[in-house]
N, C-alpha and C positions, 0 to 999 in steps of 0.2 A: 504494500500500500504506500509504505514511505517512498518507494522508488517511482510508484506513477505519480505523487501528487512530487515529486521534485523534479519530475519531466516535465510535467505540464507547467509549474510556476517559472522554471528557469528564463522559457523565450520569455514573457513577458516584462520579467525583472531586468534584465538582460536591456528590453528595449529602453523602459526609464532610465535605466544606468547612461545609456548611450543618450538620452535624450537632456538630462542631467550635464554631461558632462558639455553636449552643445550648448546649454542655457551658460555655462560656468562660462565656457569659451566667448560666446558673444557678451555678457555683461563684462570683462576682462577689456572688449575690444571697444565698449562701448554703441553697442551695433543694435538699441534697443529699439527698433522697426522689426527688424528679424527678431527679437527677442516675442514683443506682442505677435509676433505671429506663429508661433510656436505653440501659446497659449493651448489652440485647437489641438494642437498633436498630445501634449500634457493630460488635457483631461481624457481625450480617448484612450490614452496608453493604459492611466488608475480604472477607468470605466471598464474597459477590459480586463485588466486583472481583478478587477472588484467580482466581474459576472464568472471568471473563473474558477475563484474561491469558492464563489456559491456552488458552481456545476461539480467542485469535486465533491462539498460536503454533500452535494444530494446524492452523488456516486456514493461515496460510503455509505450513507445512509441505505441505498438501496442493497449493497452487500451486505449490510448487515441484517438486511432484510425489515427495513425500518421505514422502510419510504413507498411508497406503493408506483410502481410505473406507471408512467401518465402518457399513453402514445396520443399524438395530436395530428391533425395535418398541418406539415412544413415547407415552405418554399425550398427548394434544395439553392436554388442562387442567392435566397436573403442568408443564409445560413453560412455558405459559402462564403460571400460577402463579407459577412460578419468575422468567418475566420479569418479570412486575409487581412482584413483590418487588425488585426491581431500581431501580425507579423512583419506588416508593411515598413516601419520603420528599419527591421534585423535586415528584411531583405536587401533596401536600401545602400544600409551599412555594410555589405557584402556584393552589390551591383547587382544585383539576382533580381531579375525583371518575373514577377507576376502576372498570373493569365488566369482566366477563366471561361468557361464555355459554357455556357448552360442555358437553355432557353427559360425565359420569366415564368411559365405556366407549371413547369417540374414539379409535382408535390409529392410528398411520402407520407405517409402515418405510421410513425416511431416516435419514440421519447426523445424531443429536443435535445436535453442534456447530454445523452447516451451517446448520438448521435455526432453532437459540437465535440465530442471527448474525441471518435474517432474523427473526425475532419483535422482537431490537433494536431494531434497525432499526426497521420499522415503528413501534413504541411508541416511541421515541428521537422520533422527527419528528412522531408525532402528537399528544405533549406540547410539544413546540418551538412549533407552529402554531397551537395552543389559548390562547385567552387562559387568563386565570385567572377563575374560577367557571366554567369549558367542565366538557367530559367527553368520554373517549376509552372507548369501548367496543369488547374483543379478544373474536371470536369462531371459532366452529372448527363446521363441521356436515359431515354425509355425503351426497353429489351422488352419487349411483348409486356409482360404483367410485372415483373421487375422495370428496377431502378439500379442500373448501370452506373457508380462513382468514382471515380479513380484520379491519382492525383502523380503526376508524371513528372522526371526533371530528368536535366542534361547530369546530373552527379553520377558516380563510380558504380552504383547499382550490387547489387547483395550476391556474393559468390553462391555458384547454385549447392553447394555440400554443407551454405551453414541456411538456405530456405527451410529446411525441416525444422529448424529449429524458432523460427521464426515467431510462433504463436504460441509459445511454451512458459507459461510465467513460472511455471516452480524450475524452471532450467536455470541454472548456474552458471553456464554460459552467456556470454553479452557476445553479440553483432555492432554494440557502437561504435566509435571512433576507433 
């Protein structure tokens, strides 16, 4: 548990930090046009990690079997959207250009939360893996009665003899860096 909820919190801490350190840089240079304009990037960075927080305590909650799953119908693009706004600043910081595909009308009924954790996820790793000038492209389309998601980049991509091990959490093994 402690290893997903400090996967999930790193990108976003990660971007205040980087975001922090431009505020430091431009009030140093006196450059406070740029600085009020930043503002917007500030709150949405805390707004995102705020909604974060929540989505893993309802995750726990739900493993613990304490929270009841609430499947709704979801835009797959608002959602998407919303992840990458999450990331936009990391990506920047590393030149890694962001894409999305997904036509406006996409909907699913899943548990929002459940759902934002794996979109993370997926986007969390596929900017980790990406050099910088890559590009991670999040898409969402309609397979008959399914909902096709997949989220694609230009990085180093997973030796096929450690795939198996992939979806294993009581594995001991790690595939990160």
């Amino acid at each position: 548990l402690f290893v997903l909820i400090s996967h999930d919190l790193r990108s976003p801490l990660l971007s205040l930090r980087g975001i922090s350190r431009k505020v430091n840089f431009l009030i140093q240079r006196g450059r406070t046009e740029e600085l009020a304009a930043m503002g917007h990037s500030i709150e949405e960075a805390v707004t995102s990690t705020s909604k974060l927080i929540d989505n893993l305590l309802n995750w726990a909650m739900i493993q613990g079997g304490r929270f009841p799953y609430q499947p709704t119908k979801v835009t797959i693009l608002n959602l998407g959207l919303e992840t990458i706004s999450l990331y936009k600043n990391i990506a920047e910081a590393k030149q890694i250009d962001l894409f999305i595909d997904c036509t406006e009308d996409l909907q699913v009924f899943v548990d929002p939360a459940a759902l934002a954790v794996i979109l993370r996820n997926l986007l969390d790793n596929a900017i980790k893996f990406t050099k910088p000038g890559g590009h991670v492209n999040f898409s969402a389309q309609s397979c008959e009665k399914w909902i096709s998601i997949s989220c694609q980049d230009s990085g180093r991509g997973i030796a096929p003899h450690l795939l198996s091990d992939l979806f294993q959490l009581d594995s001991r093994r790690t595939v990160g860096t």
